[in-house]
KOLDREN-972063 format. One record per residue (C-alpha): residue number from 0; x, y negated, z negated; residue in three letters. Coordinates in steps of 0.05 Angstrom, whole numbers, plus 5000, padded with zeros to 4 digits. Last residue first. Layout:
N
(NUM (X Y Z) "ala")
...
This chain:
318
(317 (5490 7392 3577) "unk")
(316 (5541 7344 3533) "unk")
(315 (5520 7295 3483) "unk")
(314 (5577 7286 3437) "unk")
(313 (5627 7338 3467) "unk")
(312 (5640 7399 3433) "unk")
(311 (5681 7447 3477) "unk")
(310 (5640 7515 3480) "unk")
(309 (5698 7573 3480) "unk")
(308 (5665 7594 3405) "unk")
(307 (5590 7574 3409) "unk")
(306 (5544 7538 3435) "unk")
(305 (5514 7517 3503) "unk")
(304 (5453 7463 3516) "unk")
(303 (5399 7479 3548) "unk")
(302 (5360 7470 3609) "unk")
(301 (5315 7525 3623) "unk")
(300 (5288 7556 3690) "unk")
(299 (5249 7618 3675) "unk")
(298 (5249 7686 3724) "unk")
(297 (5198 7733 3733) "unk")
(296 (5214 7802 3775) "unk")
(295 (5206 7837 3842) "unk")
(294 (5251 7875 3891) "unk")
(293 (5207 7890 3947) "unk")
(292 (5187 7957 3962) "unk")
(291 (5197 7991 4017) "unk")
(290 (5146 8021 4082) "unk")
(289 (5181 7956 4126) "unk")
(288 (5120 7920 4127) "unk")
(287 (5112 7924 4063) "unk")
(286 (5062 7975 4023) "unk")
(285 (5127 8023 3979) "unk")
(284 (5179 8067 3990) "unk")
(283 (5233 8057 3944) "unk")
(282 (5302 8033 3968) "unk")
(281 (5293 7950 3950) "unk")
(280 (5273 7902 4004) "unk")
(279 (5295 7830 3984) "unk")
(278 (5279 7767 3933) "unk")
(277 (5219 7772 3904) "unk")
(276 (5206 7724 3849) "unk")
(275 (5149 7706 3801) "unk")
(274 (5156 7642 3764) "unk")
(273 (5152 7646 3676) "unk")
(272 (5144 7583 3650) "unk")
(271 (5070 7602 3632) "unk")
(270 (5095 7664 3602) "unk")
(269 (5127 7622 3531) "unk")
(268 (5185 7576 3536) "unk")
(267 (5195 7603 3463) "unk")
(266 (5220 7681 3493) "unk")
(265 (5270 7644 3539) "unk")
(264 (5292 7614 3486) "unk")
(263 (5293 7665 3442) "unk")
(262 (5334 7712 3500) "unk")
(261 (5386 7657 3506) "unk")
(260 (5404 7661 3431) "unk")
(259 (5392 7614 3386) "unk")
(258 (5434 7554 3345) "unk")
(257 (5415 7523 3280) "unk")
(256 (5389 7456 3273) "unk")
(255 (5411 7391 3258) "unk")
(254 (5470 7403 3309) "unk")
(253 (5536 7376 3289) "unk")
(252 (5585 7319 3305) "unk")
(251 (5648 7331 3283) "unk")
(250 (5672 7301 3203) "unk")
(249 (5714 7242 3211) "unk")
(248 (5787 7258 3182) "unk")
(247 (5809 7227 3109) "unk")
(246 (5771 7180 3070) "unk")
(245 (5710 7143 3086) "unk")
(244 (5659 7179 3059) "unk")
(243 (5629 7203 3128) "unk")
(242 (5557 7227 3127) "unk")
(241 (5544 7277 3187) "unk")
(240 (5539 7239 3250) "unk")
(239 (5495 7273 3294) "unk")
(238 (5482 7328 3358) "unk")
(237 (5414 7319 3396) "unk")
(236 (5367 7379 3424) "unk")
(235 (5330 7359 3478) "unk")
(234 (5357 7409 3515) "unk")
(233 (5349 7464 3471) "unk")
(232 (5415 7498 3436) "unk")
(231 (5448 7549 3455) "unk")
(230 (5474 7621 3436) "unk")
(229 (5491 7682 3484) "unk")
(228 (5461 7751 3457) "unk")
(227 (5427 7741 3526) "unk")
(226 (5487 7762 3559) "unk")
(225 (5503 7704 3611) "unk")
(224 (5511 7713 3685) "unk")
(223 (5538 7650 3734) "unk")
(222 (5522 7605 3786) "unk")
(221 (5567 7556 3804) "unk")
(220 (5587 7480 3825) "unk")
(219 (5656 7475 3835) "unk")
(218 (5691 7418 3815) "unk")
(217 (5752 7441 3791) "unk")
(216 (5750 7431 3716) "unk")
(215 (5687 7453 3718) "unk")
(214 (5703 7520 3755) "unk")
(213 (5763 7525 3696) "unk")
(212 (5711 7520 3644) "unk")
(211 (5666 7572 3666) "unk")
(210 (5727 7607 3659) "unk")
(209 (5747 7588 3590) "unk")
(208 (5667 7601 3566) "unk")
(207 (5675 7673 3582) "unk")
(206 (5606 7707 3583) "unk")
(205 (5596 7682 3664) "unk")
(204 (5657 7730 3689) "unk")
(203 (5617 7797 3665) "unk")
(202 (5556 7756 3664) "unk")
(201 (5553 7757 3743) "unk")
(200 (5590 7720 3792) "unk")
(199 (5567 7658 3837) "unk")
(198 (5610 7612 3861) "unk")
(197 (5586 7555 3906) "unk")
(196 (5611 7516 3969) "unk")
(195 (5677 7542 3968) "unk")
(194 (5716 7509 4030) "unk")
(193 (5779 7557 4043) "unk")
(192 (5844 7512 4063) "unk")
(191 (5887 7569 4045) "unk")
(190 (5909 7537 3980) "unk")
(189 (5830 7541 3965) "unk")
(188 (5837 7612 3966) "unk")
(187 (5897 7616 3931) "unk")
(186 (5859 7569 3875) "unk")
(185 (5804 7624 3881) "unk")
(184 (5839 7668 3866) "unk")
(183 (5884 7651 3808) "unk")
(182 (5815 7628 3781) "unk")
(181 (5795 7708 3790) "unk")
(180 (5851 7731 3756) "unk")
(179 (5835 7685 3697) "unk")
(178 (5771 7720 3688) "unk")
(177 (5795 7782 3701) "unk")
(176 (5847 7772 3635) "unk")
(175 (5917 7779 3661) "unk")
(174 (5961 7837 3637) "unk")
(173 (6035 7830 3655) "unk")
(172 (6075 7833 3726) "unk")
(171 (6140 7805 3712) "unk")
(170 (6177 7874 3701) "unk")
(169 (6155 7885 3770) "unk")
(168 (6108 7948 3779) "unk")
(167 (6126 8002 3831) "unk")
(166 (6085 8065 3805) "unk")
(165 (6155 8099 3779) "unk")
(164 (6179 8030 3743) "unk")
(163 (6118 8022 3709) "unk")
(162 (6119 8092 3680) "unk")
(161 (6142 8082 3619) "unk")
(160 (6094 8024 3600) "unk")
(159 (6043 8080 3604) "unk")
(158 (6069 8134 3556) "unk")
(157 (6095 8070 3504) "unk")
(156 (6009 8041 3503) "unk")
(155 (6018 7971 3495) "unk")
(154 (5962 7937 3457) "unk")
(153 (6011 7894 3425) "unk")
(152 (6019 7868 3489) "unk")
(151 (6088 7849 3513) "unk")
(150 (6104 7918 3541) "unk")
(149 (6042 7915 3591) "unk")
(148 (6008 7971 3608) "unk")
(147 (5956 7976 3547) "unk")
(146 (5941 7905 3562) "unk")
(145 (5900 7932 3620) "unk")
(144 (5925 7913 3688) "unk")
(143 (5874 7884 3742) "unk")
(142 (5892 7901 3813) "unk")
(141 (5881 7831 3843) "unk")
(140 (5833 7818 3905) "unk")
(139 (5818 7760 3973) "unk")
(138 (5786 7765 4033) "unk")
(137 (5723 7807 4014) "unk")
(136 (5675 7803 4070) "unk")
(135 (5602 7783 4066) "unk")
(134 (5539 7778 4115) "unk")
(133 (5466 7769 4120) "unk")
(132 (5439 7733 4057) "unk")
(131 (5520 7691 4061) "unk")
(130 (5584 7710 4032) "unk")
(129 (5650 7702 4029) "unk")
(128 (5677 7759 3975) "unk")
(127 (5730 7743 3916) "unk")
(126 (5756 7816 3889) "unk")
(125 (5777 7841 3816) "unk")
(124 (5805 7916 3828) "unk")
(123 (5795 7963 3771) "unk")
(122 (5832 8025 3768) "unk")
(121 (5796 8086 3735) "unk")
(120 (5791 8139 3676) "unk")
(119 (5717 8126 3649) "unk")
(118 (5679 8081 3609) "unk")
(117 (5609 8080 3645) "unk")
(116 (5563 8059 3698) "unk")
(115 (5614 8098 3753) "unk")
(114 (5629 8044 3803) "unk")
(113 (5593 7986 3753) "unk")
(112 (5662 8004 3716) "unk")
(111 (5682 8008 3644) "unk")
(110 (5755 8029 3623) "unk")
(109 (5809 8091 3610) "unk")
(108 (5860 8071 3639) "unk")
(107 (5900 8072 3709) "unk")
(106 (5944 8017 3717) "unk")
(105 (5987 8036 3773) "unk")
(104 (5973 8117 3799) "unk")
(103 (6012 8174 3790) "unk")
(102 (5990 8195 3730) "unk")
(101 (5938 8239 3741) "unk")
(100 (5860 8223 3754) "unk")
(99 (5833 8161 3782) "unk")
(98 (5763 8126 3792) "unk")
(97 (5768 8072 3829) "unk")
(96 (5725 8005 3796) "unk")
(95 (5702 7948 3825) "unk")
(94 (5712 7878 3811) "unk")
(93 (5658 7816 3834) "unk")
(92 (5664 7744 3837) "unk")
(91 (5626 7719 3898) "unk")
(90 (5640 7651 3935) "unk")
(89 (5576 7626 3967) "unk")
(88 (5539 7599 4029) "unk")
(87 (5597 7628 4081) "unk")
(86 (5599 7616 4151) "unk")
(85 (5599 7679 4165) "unk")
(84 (5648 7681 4234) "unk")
(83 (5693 7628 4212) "unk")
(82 (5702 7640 4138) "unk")
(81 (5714 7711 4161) "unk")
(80 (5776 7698 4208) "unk")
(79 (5804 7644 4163) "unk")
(78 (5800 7692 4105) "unk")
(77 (5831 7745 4140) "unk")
(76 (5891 7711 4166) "unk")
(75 (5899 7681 4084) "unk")
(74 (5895 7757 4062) "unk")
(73 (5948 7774 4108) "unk")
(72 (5994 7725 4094) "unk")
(71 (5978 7742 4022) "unk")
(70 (6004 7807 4039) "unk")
(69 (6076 7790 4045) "unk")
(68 (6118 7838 4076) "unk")
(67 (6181 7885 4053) "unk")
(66 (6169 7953 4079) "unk")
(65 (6165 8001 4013) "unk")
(64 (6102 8028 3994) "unk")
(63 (6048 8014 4044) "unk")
(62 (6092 8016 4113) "unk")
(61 (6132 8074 4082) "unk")
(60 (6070 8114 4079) "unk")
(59 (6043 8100 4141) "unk")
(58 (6115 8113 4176) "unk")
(57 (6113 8185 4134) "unk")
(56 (6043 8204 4150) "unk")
(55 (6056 8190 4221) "unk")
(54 (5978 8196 4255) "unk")
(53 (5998 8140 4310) "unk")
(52 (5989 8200 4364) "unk")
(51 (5913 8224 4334) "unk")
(50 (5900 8178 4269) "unk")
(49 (5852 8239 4232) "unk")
(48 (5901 8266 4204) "unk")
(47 (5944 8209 4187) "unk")
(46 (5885 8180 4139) "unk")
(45 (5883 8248 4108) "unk")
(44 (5952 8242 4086) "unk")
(43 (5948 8164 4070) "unk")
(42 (5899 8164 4023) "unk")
(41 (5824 8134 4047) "unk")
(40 (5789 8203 4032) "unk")
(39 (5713 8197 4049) "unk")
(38 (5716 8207 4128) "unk")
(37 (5696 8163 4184) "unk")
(36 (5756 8121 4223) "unk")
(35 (5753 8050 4190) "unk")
(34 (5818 8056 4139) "unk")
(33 (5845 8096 4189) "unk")
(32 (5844 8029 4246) "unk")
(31 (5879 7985 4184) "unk")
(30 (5933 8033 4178) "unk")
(29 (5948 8041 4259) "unk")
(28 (5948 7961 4254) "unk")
(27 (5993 7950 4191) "unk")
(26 (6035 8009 4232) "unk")
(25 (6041 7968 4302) "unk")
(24 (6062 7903 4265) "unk")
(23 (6100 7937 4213) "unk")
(22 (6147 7961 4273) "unk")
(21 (6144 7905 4304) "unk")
(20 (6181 7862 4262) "unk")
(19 (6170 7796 4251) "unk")
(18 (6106 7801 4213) "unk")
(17 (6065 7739 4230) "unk")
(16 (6009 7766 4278) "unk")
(15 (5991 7824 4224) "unk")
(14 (5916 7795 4222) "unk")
(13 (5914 7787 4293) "unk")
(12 (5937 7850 4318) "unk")
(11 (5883 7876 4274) "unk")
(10 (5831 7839 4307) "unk")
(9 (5849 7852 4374) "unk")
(8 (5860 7930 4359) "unk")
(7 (5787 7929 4325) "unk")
(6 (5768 7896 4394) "unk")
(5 (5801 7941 4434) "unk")
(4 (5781 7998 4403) "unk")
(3 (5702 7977 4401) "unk")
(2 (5713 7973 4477) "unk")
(1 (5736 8032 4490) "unk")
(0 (5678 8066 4444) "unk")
């Protein structure tokens, strides 16, 4: 356990190596070491507890809340740290949800999260993760706001914009769609000297056509969830000239045919294009090697060609 100490004591020193004052260096350490000691409640209070002779609730709590330091410094220190020891394969896009009740808490609403499967009262944090099959650290999240807690929405909710000021909000902060939060991200990232190799994010980030979009317009290759309720055209499909008179603006190029949605596709490609895949060992007992069950399904590879609203219209685009 010594050892394990000193090298959690290692790493922490070197994550807060460029605060000048020692004071948050030796209480960004004491906070990262109660984040790791066991028990469910990661508040400061309990946290304290269970810190032995660096258990001041009152230094912790000022350390959070109100000593001046930059914690994209720290984000940055992490990110070099993990990007060196995974190696990463991928970039993940992810958010998770904290469930919340009171008022006490910055941009708590009433909102879906995986965390809970269903709308409930919670924060949601959007996160980047590193990530290999065998490893992956976050190094980089946003607390998303709601438009409901921002004055210049006209989804602003009067109860919540009042207390901004009492949960620590800057009258600059406003709401940011997750999508765009994430870009913000990764462009930090990248500002870090991070190498992203491939993003990969589920249909959550994947449905919005803006930020599939902004990976394009950054070269970065990606993997992304769509909703099959998502319309496209076949690959072969061909956009044309509609018949021009001669007078006033070119019509756009249009589809003969009518868009459908990614699930009639897939349904048209028929079960022979259908491949079997098993990726990993899933929680129920089953005949592997391992007594579990692999994680099983049938996957089809189709090149199409995106429609819709977001979808700019080039003249023979993928």
């Amino acid at each position: 356990m010594a050892g394990v100490r000193e090298d959690l004591e290692a790493f922490a020193a070197e994550l807060f190596d460029g605060f000048f004052r020692a004071d948050q260096r030796r209480w960004g350490q004491a906070y990262v070491r109660g984040l790791l000691l066991d028990g469910r409640r990661k508040s400061v209070e309990p946290m304290a507890a269970r810190l032995g002779e660096d258990g001041n609730r009152q230094a912790l709590a000022h350390f959070i809340t109100s000593s001046p330091w930059d914690p994209a410094h720290v984000r940055a220190r992490l990110a070099w740290r993990m990007h060196e020891a995974i190696g990463p394969e991928a970039l993940i896009v992810d958010d998770t949800g904290f469930l919340k009740d009171g008022d006490a808490s910055a941009c708590v609403s009433r909102q879906y999260t995986g965390t809970a499967g269903k709308v409930t009262k919670c924060q949601v944090g959007v996160s980047l993760h590193l990530a290999t099959d065998h490893a992956s650290a976050a190094v980089n999240w946003r607390l998303f706001m709601p438009a409901s807690w921002d004055p210049a929405s006209p989804e602003a909710d009067a109860d919540k914009v009042a207390r901004r000021s009492r949960c620590g909000i800057p009258d600059r902060v406003g709401h940011v769609e997750k999508w765009q939060l994430a870009l913000d991200m990764i462009d930090e990232s990248r500002s870090w000297g991070i190498d992203i190799p491939l993003v990969v994010t589920d249909a959550g980030y994947g449905d919005a056509a803006a930020f599939r979009h902004g990976l394009e317009e950054r070269n970065l290759p990606y993997a992304v969830g769509i909703s099959s309720r998502h319309t496209a055209h076949p690959a072969d499909a061909r956009p044309v000239q509609p018949a021009y008179a001669g007078t006033g603006r070119p019509p756009a190029m249009q589809y003969p045919a009518p868009t459908q949605t990614m699930k009639d596709l897939v349904i048209a490609a028929g079960r022979a294009a259908a491949r079997p895949v098993s990726w990993r060992e899933g929680s129920r007992p089953g005949k592997s090697i391992s007594g579990f069950k692999r994680m099983y399904s049938r996957f089809v590879a189709l090149r199409i060609r995106p429609a819709g609203r977001g979808v700019r219209k080039t003249s023979d685009g993928p």
